[in-house]
SEKOLKOL-955871 format. One line per 3 residues: number of its first residue (from 1); for each residue y, x, z of N, C-alpha, C. Coordinates in nm, 4 decimals. Atoms other than C-alpha are relative to their C-alpha. Last residue first. Example, Ala and Ser with C-alpha at 12.3 -4.5 7.8 and 13.67 -1.06 7.14 Angstrom:
# residues 2
2) -0.1190 -0.0820 -0.0060 -0.1060 1.3670 0.7140 0.1090 -0.0770 0.0730 ~ -0.1190 0.0890 0.0000 -0.4500 1.2300 0.7800 0.1200 0.0900 0.0000
//
This chain:
# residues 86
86) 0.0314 -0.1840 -0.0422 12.4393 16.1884 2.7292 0.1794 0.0330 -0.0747 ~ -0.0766 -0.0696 0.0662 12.5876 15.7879 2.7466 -0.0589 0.1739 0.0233 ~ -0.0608 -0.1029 -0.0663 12.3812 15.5271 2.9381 -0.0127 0.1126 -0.1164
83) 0.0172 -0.1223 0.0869 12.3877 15.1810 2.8298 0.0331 0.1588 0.1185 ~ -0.0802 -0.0512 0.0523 12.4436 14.9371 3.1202 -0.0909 0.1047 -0.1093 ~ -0.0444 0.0984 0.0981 12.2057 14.6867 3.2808 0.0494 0.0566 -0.0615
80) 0.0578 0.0131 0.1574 12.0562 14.9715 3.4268 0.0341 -0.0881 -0.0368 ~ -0.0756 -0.1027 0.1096 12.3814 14.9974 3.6757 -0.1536 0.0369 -0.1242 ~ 0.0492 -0.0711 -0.0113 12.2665 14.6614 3.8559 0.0242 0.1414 -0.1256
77) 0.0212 -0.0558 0.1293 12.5574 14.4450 3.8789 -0.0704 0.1010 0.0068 ~ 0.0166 -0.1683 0.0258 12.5740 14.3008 4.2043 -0.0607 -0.0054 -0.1253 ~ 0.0705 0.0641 0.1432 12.8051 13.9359 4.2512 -0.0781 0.2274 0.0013
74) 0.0515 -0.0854 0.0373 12.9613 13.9366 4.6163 -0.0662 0.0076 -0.1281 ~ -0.1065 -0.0009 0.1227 13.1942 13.6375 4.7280 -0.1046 0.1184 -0.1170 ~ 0.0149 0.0971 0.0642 12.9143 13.5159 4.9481 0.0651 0.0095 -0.1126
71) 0.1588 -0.0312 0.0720 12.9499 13.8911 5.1419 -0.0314 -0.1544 -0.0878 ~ -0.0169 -0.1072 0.0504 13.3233 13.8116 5.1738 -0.1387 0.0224 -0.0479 ~ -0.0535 0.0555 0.1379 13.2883 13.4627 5.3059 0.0103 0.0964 -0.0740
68) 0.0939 0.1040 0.0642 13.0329 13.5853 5.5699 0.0996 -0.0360 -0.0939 ~ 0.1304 -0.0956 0.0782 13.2755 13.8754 5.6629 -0.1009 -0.0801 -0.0609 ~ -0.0786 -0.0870 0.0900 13.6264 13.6382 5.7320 -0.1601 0.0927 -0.0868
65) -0.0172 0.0803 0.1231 13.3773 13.4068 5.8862 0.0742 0.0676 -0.0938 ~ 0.1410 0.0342 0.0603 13.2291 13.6698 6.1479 0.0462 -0.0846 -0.1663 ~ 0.0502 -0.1100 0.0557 13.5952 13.8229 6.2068 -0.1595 -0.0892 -0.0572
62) -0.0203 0.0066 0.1746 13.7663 13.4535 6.2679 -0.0642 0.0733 -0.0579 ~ 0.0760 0.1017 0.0406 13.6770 13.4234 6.6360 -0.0183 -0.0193 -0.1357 ~ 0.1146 -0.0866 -0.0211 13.8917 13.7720 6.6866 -0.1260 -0.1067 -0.0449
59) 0.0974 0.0267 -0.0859 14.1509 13.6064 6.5235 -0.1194 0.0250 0.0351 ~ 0.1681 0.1080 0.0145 14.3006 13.7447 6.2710 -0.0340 -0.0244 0.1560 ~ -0.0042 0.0646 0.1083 14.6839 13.8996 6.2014 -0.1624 -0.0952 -0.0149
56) -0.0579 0.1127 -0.0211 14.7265 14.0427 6.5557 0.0475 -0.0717 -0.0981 ~ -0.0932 -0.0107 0.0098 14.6697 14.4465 6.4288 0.1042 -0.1725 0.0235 ~ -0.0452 -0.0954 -0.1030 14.3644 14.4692 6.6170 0.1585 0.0091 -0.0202
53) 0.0433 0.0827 -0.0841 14.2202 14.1444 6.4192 0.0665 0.0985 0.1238 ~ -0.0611 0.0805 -0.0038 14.3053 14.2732 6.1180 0.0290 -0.0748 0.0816 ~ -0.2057 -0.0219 0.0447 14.1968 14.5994 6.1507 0.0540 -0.1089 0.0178
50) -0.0654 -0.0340 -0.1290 13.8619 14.4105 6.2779 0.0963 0.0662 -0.0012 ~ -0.0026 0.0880 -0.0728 13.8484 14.2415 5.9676 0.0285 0.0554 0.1609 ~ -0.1455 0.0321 0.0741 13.9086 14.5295 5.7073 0.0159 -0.1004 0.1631
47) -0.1055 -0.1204 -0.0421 13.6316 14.7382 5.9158 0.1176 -0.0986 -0.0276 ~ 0.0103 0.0283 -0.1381 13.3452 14.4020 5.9102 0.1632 0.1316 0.0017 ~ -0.0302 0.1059 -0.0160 13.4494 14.3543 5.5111 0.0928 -0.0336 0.2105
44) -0.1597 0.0414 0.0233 13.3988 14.7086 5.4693 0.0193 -0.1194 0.0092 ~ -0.0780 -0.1301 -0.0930 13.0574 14.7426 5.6733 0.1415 0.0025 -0.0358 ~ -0.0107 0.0338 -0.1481 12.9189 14.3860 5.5242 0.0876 0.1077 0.0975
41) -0.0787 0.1031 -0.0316 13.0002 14.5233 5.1963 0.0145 -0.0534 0.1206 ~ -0.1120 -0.0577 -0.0113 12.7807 14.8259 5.2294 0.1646 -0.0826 -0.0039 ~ 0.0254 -0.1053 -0.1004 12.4862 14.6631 5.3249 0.1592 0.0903 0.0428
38) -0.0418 0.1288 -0.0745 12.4962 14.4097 5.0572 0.0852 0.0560 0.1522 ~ -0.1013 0.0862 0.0430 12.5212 14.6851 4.8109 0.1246 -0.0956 0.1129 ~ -0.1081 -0.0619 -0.1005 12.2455 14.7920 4.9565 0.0813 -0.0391 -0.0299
35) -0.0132 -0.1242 0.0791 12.0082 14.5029 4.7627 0.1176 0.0989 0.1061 ~ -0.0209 0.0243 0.1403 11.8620 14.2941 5.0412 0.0817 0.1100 -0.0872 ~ 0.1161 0.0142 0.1039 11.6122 14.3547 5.3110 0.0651 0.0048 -0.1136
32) 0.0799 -0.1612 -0.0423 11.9122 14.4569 5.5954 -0.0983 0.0526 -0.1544 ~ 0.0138 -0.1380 0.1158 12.0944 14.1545 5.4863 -0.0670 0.1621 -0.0190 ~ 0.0418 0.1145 0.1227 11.9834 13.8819 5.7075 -0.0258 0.1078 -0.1048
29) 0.1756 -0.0011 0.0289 11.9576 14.1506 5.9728 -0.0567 -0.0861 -0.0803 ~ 0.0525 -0.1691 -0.0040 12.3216 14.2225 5.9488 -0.1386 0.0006 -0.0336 ~ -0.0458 -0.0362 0.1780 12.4059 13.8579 5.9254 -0.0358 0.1462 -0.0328
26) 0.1539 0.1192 0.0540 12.2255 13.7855 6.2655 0.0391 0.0365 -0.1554 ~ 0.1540 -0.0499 -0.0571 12.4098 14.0945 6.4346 -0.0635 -0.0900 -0.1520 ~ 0.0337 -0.1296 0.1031 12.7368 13.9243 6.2661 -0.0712 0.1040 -0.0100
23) 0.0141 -0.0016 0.1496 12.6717 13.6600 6.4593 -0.0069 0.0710 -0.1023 ~ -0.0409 -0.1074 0.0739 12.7180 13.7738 6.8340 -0.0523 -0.0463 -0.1664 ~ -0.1503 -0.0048 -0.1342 12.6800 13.4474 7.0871 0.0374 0.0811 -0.1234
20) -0.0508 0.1065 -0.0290 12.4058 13.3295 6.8205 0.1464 -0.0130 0.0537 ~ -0.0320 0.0512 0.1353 12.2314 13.6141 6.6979 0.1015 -0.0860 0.0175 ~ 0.0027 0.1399 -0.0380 12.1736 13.7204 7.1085 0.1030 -0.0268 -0.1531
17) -0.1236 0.0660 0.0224 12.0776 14.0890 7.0773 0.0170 -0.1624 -0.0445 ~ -0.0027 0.0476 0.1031 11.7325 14.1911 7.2415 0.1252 -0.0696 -0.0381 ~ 0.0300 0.1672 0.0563 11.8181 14.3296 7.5357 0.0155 -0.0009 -0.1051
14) -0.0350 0.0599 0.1723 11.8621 14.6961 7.6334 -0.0475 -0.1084 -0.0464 ~ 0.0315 0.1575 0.0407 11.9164 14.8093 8.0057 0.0306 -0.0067 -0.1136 ~ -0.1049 0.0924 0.1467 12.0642 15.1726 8.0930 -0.0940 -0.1105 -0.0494
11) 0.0553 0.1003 0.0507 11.9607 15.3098 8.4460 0.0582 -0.0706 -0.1381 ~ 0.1381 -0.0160 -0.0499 12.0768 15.6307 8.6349 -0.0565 -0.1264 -0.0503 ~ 0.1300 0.1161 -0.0108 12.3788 15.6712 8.5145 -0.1172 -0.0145 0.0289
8) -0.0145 0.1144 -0.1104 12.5989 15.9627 8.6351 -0.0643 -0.1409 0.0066 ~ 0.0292 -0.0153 -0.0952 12.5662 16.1692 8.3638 -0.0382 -0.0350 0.1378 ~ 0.1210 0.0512 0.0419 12.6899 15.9105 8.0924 -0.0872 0.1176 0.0681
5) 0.0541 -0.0825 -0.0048 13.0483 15.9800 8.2631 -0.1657 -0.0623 -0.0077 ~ 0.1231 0.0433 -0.0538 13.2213 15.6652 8.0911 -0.0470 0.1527 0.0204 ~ 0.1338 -0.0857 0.0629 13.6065 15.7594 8.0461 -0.0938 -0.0139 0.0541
2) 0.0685 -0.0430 -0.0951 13.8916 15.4760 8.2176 -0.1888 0.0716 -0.1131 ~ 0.1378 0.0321 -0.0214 14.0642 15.3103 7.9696 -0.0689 0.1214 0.0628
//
């Protein structure tokens, strides 16, 4: 792959991202508001999935649903529910 000299540009374009074509954008900003947790699942879910998907075990079409069934699987236990021990 051929190295981008980011010198040499003279114009960079930024569109609003298209939820629709790219999904896991739209799931990102579902979860943005909710506990981190959520936040941090979506990021290992999205890593395991594209491993999986680089190593010709997923389908690249599969990564969004592989990560939406993963964040649905999620249960958060807030750590004051717990006793805490001096």
């Amino acid at each position: 792959m051929k190295e981008i000299d980011f010198t040499k540009i003279e114009n960079l374009e930024f569109k609003e991202i298209d939820i629709v074509q790219f999904p896991c954008f739209g799931l990102a900003y579902q979860l943005i508001d909710e506990h981190p947790c959520y936040s941090i699942a979506l990021n290992a879910a999205n890593e395991i999935a594209v491993n999986l998907y680089l190593n010709y075990k997923l389908d690249f079409g599969n990564i969004y649903t592989l990560v939406a069934k993963t964040i649905e699987r999620i249960e958060i236990n807030e750590l004051n529910d717990y006793p805490v021990y001096n």
